[in-house]
C-alpha positions in Angstrom: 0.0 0.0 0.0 2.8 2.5 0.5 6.7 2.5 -0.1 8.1 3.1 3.0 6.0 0.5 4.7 4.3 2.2 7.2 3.7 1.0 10.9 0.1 0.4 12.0 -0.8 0.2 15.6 -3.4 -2.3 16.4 -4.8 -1.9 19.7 -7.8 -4.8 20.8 -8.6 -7.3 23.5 -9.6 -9.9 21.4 -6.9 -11.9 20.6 -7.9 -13.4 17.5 -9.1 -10.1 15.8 -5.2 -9.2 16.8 -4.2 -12.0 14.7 -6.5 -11.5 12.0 -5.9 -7.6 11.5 -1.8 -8.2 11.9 -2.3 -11.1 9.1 -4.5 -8.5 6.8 -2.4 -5.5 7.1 0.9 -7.2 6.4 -0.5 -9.2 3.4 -0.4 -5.7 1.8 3.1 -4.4 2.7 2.4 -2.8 6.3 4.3 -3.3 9.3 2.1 -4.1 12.0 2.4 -4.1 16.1 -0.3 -5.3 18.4 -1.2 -4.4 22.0 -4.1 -6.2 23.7 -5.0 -3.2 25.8 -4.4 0.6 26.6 -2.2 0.1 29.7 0.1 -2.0 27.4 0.1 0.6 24.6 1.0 3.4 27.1 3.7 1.3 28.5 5.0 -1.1 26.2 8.1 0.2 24.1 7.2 1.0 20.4 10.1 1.2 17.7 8.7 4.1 15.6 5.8 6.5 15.2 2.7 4.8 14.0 1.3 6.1 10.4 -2.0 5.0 12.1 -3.8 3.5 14.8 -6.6 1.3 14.9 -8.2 0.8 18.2 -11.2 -1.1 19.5 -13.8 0.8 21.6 -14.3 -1.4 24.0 -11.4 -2.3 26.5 -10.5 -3.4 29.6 -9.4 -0.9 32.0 -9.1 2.3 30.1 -11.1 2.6 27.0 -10.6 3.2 23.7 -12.0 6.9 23.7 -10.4 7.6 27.2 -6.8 6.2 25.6 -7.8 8.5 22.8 -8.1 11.8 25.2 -4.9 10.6 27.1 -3.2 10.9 23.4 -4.6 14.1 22.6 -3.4 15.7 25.6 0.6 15.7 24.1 -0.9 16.3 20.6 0.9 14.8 18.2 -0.9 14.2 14.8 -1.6 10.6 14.1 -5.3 9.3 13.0 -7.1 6.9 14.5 -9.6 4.5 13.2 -12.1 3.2 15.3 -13.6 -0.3 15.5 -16.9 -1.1 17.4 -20.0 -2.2 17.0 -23.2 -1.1 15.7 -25.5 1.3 17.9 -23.6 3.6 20.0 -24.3 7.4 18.4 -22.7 9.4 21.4 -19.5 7.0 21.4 -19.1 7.5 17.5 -19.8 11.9 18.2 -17.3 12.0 21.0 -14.5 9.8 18.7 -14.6 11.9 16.0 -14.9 15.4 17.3 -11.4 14.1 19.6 -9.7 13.6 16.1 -10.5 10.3 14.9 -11.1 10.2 11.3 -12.8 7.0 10.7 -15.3 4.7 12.4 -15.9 1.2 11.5 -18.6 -1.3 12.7 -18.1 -5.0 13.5 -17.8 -7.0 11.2 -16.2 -4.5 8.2 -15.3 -5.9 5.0 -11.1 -6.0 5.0 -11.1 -3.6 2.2 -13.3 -0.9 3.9 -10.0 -0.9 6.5 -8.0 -1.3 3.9 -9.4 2.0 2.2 -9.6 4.4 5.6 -5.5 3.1 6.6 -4.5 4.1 3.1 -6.5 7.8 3.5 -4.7 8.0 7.1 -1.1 7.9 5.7 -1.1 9.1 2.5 -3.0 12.6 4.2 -0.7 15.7 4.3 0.2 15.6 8.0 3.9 16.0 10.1 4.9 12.8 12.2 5.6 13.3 15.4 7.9 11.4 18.1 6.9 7.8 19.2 6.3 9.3 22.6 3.3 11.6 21.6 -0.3 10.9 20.9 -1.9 10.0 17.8 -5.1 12.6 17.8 -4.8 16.0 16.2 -7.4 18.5 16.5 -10.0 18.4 13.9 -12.6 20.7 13.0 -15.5 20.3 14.7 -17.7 17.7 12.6 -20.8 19.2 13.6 -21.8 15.5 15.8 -21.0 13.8 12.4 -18.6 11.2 10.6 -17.0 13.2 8.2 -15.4 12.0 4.9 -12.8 14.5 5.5 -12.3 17.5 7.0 -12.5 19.8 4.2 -16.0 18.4 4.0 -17.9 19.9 7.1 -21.7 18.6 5.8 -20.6 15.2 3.3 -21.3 12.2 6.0 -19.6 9.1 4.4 -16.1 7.3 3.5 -17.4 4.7 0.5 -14.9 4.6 -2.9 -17.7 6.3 -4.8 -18.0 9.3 -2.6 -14.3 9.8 -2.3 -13.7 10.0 -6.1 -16.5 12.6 -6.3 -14.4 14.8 -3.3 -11.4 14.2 -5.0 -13.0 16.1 -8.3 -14.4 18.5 -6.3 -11.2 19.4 -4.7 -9.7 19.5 -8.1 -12.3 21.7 -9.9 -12.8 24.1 -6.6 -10.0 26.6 -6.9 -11.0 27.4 -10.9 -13.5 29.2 -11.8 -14.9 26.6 -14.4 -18.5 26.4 -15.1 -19.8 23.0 -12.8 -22.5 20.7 -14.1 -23.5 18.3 -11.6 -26.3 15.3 -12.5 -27.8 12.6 -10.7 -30.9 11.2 -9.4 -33.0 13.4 -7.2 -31.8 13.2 -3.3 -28.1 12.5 -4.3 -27.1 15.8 -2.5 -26.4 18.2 -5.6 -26.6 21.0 -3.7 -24.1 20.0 -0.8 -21.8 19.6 -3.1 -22.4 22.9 -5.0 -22.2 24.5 -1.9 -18.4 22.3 -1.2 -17.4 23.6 -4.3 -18.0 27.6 -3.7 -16.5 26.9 0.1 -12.9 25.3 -1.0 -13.0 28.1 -3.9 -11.7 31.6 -3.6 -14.9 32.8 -3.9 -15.7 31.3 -0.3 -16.2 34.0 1.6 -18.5 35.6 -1.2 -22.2 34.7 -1.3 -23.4 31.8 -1.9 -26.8 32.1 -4.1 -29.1 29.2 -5.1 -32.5 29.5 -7.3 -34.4 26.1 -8.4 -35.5 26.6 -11.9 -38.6 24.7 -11.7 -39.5 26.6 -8.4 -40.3 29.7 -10.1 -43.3 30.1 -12.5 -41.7 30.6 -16.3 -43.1 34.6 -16.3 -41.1 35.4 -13.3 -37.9 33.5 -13.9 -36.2 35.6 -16.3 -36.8 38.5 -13.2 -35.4 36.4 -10.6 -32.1 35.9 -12.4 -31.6 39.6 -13.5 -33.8 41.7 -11.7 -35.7 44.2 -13.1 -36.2 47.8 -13.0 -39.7 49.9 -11.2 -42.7 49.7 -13.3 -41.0 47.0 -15.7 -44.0 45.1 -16.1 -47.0 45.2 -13.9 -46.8 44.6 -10.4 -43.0 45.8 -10.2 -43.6 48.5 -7.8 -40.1 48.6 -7.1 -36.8 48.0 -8.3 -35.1 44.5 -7.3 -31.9 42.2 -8.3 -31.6 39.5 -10.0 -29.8 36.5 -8.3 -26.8 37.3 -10.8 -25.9 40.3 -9.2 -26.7 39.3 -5.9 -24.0 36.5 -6.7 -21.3 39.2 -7.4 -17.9 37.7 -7.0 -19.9 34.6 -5.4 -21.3 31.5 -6.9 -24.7 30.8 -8.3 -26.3 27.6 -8.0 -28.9 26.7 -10.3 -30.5 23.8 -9.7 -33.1 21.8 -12.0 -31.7 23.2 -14.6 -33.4 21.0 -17.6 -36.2 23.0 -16.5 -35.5 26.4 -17.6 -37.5 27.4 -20.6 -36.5 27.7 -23.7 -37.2 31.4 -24.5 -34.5 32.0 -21.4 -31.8 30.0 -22.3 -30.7 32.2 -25.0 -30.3 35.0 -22.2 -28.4 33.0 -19.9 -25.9 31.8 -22.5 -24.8 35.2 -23.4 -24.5 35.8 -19.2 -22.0 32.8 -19.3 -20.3 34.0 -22.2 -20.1 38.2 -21.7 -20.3 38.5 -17.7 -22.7 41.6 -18.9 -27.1 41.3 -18.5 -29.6 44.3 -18.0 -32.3 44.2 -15.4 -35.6 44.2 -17.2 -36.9 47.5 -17.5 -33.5 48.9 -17.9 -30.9 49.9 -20.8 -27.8 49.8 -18.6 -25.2 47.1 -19.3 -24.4 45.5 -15.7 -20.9 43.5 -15.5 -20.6 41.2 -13.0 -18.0 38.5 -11.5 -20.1 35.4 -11.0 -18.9 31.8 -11.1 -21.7 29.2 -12.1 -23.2 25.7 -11.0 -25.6 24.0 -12.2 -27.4 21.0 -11.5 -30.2 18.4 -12.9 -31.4 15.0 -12.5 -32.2 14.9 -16.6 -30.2 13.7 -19.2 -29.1 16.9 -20.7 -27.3 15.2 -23.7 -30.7 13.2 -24.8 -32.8 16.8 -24.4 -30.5 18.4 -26.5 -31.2 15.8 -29.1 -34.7 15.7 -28.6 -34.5 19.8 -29.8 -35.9 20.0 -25.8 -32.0 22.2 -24.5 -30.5 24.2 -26.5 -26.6 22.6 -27.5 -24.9 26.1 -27.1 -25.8 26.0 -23.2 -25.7 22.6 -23.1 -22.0 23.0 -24.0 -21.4 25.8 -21.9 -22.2 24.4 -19.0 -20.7 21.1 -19.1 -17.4 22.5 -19.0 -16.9 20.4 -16.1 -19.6 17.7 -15.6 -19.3 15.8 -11.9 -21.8 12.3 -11.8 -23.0 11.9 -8.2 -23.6 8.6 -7.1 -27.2 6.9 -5.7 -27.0 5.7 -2.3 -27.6 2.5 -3.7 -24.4 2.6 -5.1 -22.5 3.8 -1.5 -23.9 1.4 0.5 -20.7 1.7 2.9 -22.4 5.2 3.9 -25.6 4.3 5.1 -24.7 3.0 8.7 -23.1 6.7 8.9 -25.8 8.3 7.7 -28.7 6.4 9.8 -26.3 7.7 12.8 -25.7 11.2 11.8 -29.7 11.9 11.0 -30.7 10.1 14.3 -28.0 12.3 16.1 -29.2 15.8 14.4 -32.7 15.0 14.5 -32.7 13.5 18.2 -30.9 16.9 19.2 -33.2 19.2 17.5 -36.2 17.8 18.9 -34.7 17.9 22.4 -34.8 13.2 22.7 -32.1 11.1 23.7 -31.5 8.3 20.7 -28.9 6.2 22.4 -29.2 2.7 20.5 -30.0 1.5 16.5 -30.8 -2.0 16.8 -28.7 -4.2 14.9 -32.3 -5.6 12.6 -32.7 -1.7 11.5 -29.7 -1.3 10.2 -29.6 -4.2 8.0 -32.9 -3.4 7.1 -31.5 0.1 5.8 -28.7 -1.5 3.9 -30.9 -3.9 2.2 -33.4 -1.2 1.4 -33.0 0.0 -2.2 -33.3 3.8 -1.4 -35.2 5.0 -4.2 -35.3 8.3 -3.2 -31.5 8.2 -2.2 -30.5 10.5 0.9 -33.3 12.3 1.2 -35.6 9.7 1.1 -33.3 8.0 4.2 -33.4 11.4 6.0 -37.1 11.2 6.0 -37.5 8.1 6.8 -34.9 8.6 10.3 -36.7 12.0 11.1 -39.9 9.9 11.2 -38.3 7.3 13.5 -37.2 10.3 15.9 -40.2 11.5 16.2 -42.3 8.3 16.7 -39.0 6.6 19.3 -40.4 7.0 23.1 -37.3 6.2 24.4 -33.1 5.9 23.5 -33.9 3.1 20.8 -34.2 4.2 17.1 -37.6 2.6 16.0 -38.0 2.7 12.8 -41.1 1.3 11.3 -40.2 -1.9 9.1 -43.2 -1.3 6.9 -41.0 1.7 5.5 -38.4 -0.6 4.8 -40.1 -3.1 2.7 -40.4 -3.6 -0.7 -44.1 -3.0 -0.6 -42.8 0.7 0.3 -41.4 1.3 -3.0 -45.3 1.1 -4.4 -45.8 4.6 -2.8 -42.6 6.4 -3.9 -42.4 7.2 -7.4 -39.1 7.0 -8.9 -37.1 10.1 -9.8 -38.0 10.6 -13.9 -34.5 9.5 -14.8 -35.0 5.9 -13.2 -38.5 5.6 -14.8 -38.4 3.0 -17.5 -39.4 5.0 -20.8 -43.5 4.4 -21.7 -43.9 1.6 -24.5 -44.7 3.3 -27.6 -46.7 1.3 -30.5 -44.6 0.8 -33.6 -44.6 3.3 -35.9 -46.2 0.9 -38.4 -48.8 0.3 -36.1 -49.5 3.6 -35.9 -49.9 3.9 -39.4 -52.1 1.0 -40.3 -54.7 1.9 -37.5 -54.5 6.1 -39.0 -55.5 4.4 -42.5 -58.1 2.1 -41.2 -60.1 5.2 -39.5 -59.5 7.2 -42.5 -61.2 4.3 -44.4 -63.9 3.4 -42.1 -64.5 7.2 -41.5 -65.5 7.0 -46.0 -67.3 4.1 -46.1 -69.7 5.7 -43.5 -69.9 8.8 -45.3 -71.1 6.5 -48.7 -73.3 3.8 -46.4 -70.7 0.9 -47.9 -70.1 1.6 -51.4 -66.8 1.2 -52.9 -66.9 1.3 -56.2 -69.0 3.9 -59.0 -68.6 7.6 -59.3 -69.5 8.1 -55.4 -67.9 5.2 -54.0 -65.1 5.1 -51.1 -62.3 4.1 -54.0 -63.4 7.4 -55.8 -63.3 9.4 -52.8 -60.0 7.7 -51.6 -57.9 8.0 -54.9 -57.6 4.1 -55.2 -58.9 1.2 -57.9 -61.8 -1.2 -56.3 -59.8 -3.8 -56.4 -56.5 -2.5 -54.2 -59.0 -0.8 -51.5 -60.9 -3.9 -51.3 -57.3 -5.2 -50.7 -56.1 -3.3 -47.7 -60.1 -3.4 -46.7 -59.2 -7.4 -45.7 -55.1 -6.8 -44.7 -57.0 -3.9 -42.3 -59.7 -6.1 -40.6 -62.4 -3.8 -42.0 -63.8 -6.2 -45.0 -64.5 -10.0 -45.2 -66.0 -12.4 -47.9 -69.8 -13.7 -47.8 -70.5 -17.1 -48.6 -67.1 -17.5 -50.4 -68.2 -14.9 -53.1 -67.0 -11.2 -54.0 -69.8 -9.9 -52.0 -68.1 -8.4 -48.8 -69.2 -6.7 -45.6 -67.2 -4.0 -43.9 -66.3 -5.3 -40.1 -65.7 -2.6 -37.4 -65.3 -4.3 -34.0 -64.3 -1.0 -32.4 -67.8 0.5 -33.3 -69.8 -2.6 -34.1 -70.9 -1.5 -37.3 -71.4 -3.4 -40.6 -71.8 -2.4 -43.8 -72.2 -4.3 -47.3 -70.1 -3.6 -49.4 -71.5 -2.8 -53.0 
């Protein structure tokens, strides 16, 4: 995993988890030391600073967390990762506000350690002596597991949600345009705002409008104000979200729902930093950098003549694809405990416990509506839990759930249209029933359905019997018109 071949601290009671850990860890290149409790951690000699420490919760004598705050007290800057079980939200607050910077949950998979060791010693941060602790003050997380700390409202550690931090830490510091997609609940506008607070723009407002918030007439004025008696109502002069943005960022989310007519108008923003209020002839600069953010498929509107291509280009100068929740399944215990934490603190309850059922039961659950949905669902268990133990109803977590939530539009499977030469044959078979009514049957002479239709006897008599509308009479050439649709019957003469 790295060069220099680190040393990892293992600190747990149980002495075949010792064995098991030291096995894992060396299998990939690490060098490994064990200690069966804190006392023999504290006292035991150690050849080197530890790149990391991982260290059970539970311990005999002194505890993980209170070894933790005996650490922190020399400060010296090593992370810790955690290892416990499931259901302890205070334990997991106080962990990670002392410096820790992961938490796992008995039984992990290997590579989930694997993953949080090899973010703890690649990270940025000085060494310090053998003698001195491994916690270094962290921000304060805000009684949350943090991905990291430049991250102060992302909850998670999966592989998917670290590429998309990565990105973001890349694209931050510019000033390109953002276009973020993905299902609805995905958290598009946490990262938006991630993006304006690691960019130098951070301390510059932050502005968000939702494009299919605002009814289409008074869009183009919330984006660039407009100027007294513009149109009726405007009794006064106000500004647009664009130069309420200066030298900030704005988010626009839903995008794929800003109407045509505007897009024209907000292309030539992105391109010439200039606009005009409406109402007004005066040229307004401004210093704005742009996301936006949709749960359409941008690339299949524009084909579908539905998004304009120039805007569509525009703004995916730098396109970031959040992942569902489905596909970060690593983050839900996290998430289950952060919600339960924020929620049980806002609504002045204790939520102490998260049974082990419930949490398997919300990492089987599919999550349709992705984080939101899940945050719903855990403010509802808040609120109906009498006591410390999260009770989540298990009827939410059921597939007959799903029945009630519809799915974001771009999960819906596309509506089954008839084939085009379907289509076709039933438009000609009304055309041709409609003509036989209008003669009472009569195909042929000089005010027959053929005459009236362009078409020999013979041929409409033809696609009379391909189109179900015609068939013989005892075997001869007499023929009766058959409309099951409108149980009529004509002969046909």
């Amino acid at each position: 995993m790295h060069e220099d071949h680190p040393f990892v601290f293992v600190v747990d009671d149980d002495r075949a988890m010792r064995e098991s850990l030291s096995d894992l860890l060396r299998s990939v290149g690490l060098n490994v030391q064990t200690f069966a409790s804190a006392h023999e951690f504290l006292t035991r000699q150690r050849p080197e600073a530890p790149s990391c420490l991982v260290l059970d919760v539970q311990l005999p004598g002194l505890s993980g967390l209170d070894l933790q705050q005996e650490l922190a007290k020399v400060n010296a800057p090593i992370p810790i990762i955690f290892l416990t079980g499931y259901g302890d939200i205070p334990m997991t607050v106080r962990a990670m506000k002392a410096g820790a910077i992961e938490f796992l949950t008995k039984p992990f998979r290997d590579q989930d350690l694997l993953d949080a060791i090899q973010y703890a010693i690649t990270r940025d941060r000085p060494m310090a002596p053998c003698t001195h602790t491994l916690a270094e003050e962290q921000p304060d997380a805000a009684d949350a597991l943090r991905s990291a700390s430049s991250f102060a409202e992302i909850v998670g550690h999966s592989a998917a949600l670290r590429r998309v931090l990565q990105v973001v830490e890349t694209v931050a510091p510019t000033d390109a345009t953002v276009l973020l997609s993905g299902e609805t609940g995905t958290g598009k506008e946490v990262i938006a705002r991630a993006i304006h607070t690691l960019s130098r723009r951070g301390a510059h407002p932050f502005v968000t409008l939702n494009c299919a918030a605002i009814p289409t007439g008074l869009l183009e004025s919330e984006l660039f104000g407009h100027e007294k008696g513009a149109f009726t109502g405007a009794i006064a002069q106000r500004l647009g979200r664009f130069e309420l943005a200066h030298r900030g960022t704005l988010f626009l989310d839903e995008i794929g729902d800003l109407p045509l007519e505007l897009q024209p108008k907000l292309l030539r923003v992105l391109q010439e930093q200039e606009f005009e209020r409406l109402g007004s002839m005066r040229t307004l600069q401004m210093d704005v950098r742009l996301v936006a953010a949709t749960n359409m498929d941008l690339a299949e509107m524009v084909a579908e003549k539905h998004f304009r291509s120039d805007l569509y280009y525009r703004l995916n100068v730098f396109p970031i694809v959040l992942p569902p929740l489905r596909e970060r399944r690593e983050d839900i215990p996290l998430l289950v405990r952060y919600f339960a934490q924020t929620f049980a603190k806002q609504m002045h309850k204790t939520i102490e416990t998260i049974p082990t059922d419930t949490m398997q039961a919300c990492l089987q659950y599919p999550w349709p509506g992705n984080i939101r949905e899940l945050q719903n669902i855990i403010e509802r268990a808040v609120i109906l839990s009498p006591g410390p133990v999260l009770q989540v109803p298990r009827a939410e977590l059921t597939p007959q759930a799903m029945e009630s939530v519809p799915l974001p539009p771009e999960r819906r499977a596309p509506a089954r249209r008839p084939p085009i030469q379907h289509v076709l044959e039933e438009t000609e078979r009304q055309h041709i029933l409609r003509t036989l009514e209008e003669t009472q049957g009569v195909v042929a002479g000089p005010h027959g359905a053929a005459v009236r239709l362009g078409l020999p006897r013979s041929t409409l008599q033809r696609r009379m019997q391909k189109l179900g509308l015609a068939r013989r009479v005892d075997g001869a050439e007499h023929m009766t018109t058959v409309d099951t649709y409108g149980k009529k019957f004509f002969p046909i003469l």
